[in-house]
Residue, then its C-alpha position, 0 to 999 in steps of 0.5 A: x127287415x126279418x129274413x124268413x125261409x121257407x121251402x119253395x113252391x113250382x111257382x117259384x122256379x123262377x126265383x129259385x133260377x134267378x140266383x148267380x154267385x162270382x164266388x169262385x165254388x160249384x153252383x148249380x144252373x138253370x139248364x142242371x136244375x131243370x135237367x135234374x128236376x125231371x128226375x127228381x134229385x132236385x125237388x121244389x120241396x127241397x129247394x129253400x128260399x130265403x126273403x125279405x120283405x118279399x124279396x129273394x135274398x138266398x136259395x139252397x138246394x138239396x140234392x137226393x136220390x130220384x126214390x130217395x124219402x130226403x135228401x142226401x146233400x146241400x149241392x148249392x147255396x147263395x145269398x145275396x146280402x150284404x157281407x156281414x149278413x152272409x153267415x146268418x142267412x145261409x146258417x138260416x138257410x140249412x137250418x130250415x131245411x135240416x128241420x124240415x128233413x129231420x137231419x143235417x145232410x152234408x154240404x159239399x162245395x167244389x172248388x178248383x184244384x189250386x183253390x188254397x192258392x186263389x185268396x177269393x177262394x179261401x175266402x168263399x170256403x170261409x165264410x161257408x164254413x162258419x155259416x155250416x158250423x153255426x147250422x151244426x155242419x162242425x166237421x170240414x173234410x177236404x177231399x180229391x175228385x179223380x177220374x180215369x179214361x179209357x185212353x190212359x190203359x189199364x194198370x199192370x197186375x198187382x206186384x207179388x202175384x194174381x190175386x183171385x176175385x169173386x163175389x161176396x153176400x151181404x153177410x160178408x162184406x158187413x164183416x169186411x167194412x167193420x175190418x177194415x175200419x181198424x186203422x182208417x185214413x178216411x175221416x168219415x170213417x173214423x168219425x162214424x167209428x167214434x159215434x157208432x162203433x166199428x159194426x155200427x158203422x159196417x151197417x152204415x156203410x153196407x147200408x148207403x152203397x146198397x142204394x148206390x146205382x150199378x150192378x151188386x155183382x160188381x163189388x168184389x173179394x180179393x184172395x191171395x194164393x193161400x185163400x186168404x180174403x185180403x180185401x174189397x173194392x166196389x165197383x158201382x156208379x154215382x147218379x152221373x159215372x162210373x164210380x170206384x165207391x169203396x176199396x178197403x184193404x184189411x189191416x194185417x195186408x197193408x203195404x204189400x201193393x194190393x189197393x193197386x190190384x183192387x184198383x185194377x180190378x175195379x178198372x177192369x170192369x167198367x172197361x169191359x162195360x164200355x165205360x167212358x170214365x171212372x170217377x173216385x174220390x179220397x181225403x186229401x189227407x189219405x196220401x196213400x190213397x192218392x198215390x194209388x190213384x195216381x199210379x192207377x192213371x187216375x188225374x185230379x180234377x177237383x178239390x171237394x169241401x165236404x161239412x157234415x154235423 
């Protein structure tokens, strides 16, 4: 029988519900689902089902912002075929729903810390992979999710001195993205680098955090002693935490310990806010990065595979 997809419907809430994997990778249950739907991240028009011969046979859920016009990630897809089918259904799955948004937002699966070491992993990561790329999803990037609790205590001030903090307007912190893309770890950048150019990218960028939630005023410009900027952290929130969102350390500064102090900084704020933890992610393969995490007391909590187009 043809598998069709098509988006869901309130009346399929119990279908969509319905779905469960033993895959050892994220997924999305009853209780978040329904949680989240109240605050529209996810939508009955954003969650796809795919059938045959009118059974359910595999869901994907988009996640997106409660004022968002599309979303902005698949967070959860589920088949339930046979093995050989898997691929076909799912890539069927992201296709409806990038034609029906107009883009192909990335697809991000969590999976334990050690999950390069569990063979059922490996595999669940695989065939996800094949199944984004036949749907467009070319680029896998695997990153770290970190955390920071108050109980851990603030790192120490950056090493050669005070750095001076301020504010910054839009105008400024365009400037700043597009700089600090020379020489960037990040794969996201340095694919966005490629396709749109070091200002287009600026504008992505500048563009994306502004809707991120928290408080604008809580971006900050470093200074060294000569009053000279020397970098940037973002201190905002994700949908669920307090969020270290950007720290950009412009070129010609690098190695000199000021992404400690940017961290600090970033730290220091939502402590004040009385926050309960930070979260921040890096690519796995930004070891610098990483290590300045680590030595801001940050600990891994997850590993992230991210497929974007």
């Amino acid at each position: 029988m043809t598998v069709t997809v098509r988006a869901s419907t309130p009346d399929d809430l119990e279908a969509l519900l319905a779905f469960r994997t033993s895959d050892p990778v994220s997924w999305i249950g009853p209780d978040r689902y329904r949680q989240e739907s109240g605050t529209r991240n996810y939508r009955p028009e954003w969650s796809f089902l795919a059938e045959r011969d009118g059974r359910p046979v595999g869901r994907a859920l988009w996640w997106g912002g409660p004022d968002a016009a599309k979303p902005s990630t698949l967070d959860d897809l589920i088949v339930d075929v046979p093995d050989d089918e898997r691929v076909s259904v799912a890539a069927g799955l992201i296709r409806a729903g990038a034609q029906a948004f107009g883009t192909v937002p990335e697809w991000v699966i969590d999976v334990a810390v050690d999950w390069h070491d569990d063979p059922l992993a490996v595999a669940a990561v695989a065939w996800r992979e094949r199944a984004g790329r036949a749907a467009g999803l070319v680029r896998t990037t695997e990153r770290v999710s970190v955390v920071w609790e108050p109980g851990t205590g603030l790192p120490t001030a950056h090493p050669d001195g005070d750095l001076v903090f301020r504010t910054g307007d839009d105008d400024e912190f365009l400037d700043l993205f597009a700089r600090v893309t020379v020489g960037s770890l990040d794969a996201h950048t340095r694919a966005t680098v490629a396709e749109l150019g070091a200002h287009g990218t600026a504008a992505d960028d500048l563009e994306f955090y502004r809707t991120l939630p928290g408080r604008r005023q809580d971006w900050r410009i470093a200074e060294d002693a000569d009053g000279l900027v020397v970098g940037f952290v973002l201190a905002t929130r994700t949908a669920y935490d307090a969020a270290i969102s950007y720290v950009g350390v412009l070129p010609q500064h690098r190695g000199r310990g000021i992404v400690d102090a940017l961290l600090a900084e970033a730290l220091r704020i939502h402590a004040e806010a009385g926050e309960p933890r930070v979260v921040g992610t890096t690519d796995t393969d930004n070891v610098p990065m990483r290590r300045a995490f680590e030595r801001a007391g940050f600990t891994v909590t997850k590993r992230r595979i991210v497929l974007e187009g």
